[in-house]
N, C-alpha and C positions, 0 to 999 in steps of 0.2 A: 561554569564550564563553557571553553569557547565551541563555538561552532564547528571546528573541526572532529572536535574528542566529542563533542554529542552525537553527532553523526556516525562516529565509528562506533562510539556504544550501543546506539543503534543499530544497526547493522552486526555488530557481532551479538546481540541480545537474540536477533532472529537465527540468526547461522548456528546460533549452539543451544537453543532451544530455552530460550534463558527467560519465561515469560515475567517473571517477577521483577527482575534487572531492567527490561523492556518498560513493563508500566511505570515502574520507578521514574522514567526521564521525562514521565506524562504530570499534569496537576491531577490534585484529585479528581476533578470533575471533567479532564479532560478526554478529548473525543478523538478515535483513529475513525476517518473514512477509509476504506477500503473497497477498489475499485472493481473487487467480485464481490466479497460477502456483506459488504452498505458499511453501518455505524457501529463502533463498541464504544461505548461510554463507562468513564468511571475505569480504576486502575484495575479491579477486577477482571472487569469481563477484554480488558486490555490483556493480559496478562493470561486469559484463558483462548483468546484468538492466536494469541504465540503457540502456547501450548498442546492446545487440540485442535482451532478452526483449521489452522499453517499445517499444521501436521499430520492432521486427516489424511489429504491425498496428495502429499509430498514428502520430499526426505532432501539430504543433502542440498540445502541454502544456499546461497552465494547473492551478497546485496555490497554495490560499492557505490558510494555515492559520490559525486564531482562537480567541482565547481564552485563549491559554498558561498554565497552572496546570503549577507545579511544587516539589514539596519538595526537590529533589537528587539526588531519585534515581529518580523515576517525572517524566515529564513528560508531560500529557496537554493535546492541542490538539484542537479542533472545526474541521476540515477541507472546504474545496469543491475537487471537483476534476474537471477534464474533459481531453478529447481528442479530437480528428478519426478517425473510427476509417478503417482503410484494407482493412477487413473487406469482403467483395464485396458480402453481402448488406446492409452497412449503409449504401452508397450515399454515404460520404462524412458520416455523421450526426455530430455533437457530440454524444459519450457523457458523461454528468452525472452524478455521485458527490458525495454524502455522506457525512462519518462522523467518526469519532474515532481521531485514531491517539496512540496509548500507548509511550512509549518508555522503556525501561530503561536508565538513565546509569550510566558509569562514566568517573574521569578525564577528564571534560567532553567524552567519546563518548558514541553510541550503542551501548551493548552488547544490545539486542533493542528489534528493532522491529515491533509487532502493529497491527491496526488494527480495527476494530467498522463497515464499511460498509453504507449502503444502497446497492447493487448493482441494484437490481428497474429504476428508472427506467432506466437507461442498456441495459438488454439491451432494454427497447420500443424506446428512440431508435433502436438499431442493428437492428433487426428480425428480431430473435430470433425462431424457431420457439417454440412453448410447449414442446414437448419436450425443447428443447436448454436452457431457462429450467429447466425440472421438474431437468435430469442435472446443472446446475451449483449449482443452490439442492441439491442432494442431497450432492452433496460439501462445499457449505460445512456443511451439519448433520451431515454425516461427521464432518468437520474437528472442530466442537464438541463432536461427544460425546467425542469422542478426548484432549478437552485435561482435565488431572488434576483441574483446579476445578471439574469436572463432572459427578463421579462419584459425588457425596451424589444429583444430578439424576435419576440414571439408576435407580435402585433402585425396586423397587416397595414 
């Protein structure tokens, strides 16, 4: 599959609630990061973050990705993405995302999948506390000191 039609499978696997079809494009052992709910490993629990994490406290999809650059084995696409969140305090807002998601190929899956988001606009849309904004921007800086390419960063 080239990189344009795995990308759109992608993206419509989310939009139409298609967790099976979704983990299908993953290796068995492969990994989605997610840059609210962390790691799902394995086509299963892939396939069950479609299903119920995604759709817990959202509803009507919409993911299009642009740009597709890829060597074979890193494929990197510039991404828009939204959802109707079903968050109480969000009142039904259209939560809006930006960013880059990165995927590591194998045998024309995804064997990991990470993403680089702007996250800020959509926690306004949904009307986020500032404090509840400060506790989640604090785990995503968690998240990144923790990852190994960022260990020259952290040294004094």
């Amino acid at each position: 599959m080239d990189a344009t039609s795995l990308l759109r499978a992608f993206c419509d696997a989310v939009e139409q609630r298609k967790g099976a079809a979704f983990a299908d494009l993953f290796t068995e052992d492969g990994v989605y990061h997610d840059v609210f709910y962390g790691a799902f490993t394995g086509r299963a629990a892939i396939a069950d973050m479609i299903d119920d994490v995604f759709y817990r406290t959202a509803t009507d999809f919409r993911w299009d990705m642009h740009d597709p650059v890829s060597n074979g084995h890193t494929l990197y696409a510039r991404y828009t993405f939204s959802y109707r969140s079903t968050l109480p305090e969000a009142d039904g807002a259209r939560a809006m995302f930006e960013g880059v998601a990165v995927m590591t190929l194998r045998d024309g899956r995804i064997a990991e999948y990470h993403e680089v988001a702007n996250t800020a606009p959509a926690f306004i849309d949904m009307h986020f506390a500032p404090e509840r904004i400060a506790k989640i921007v604090a785990k995503q800086g968690a998240a990144l000191k923790a990852r190994p390419e960022m260990a020259r960063h952290l040294t004094t």
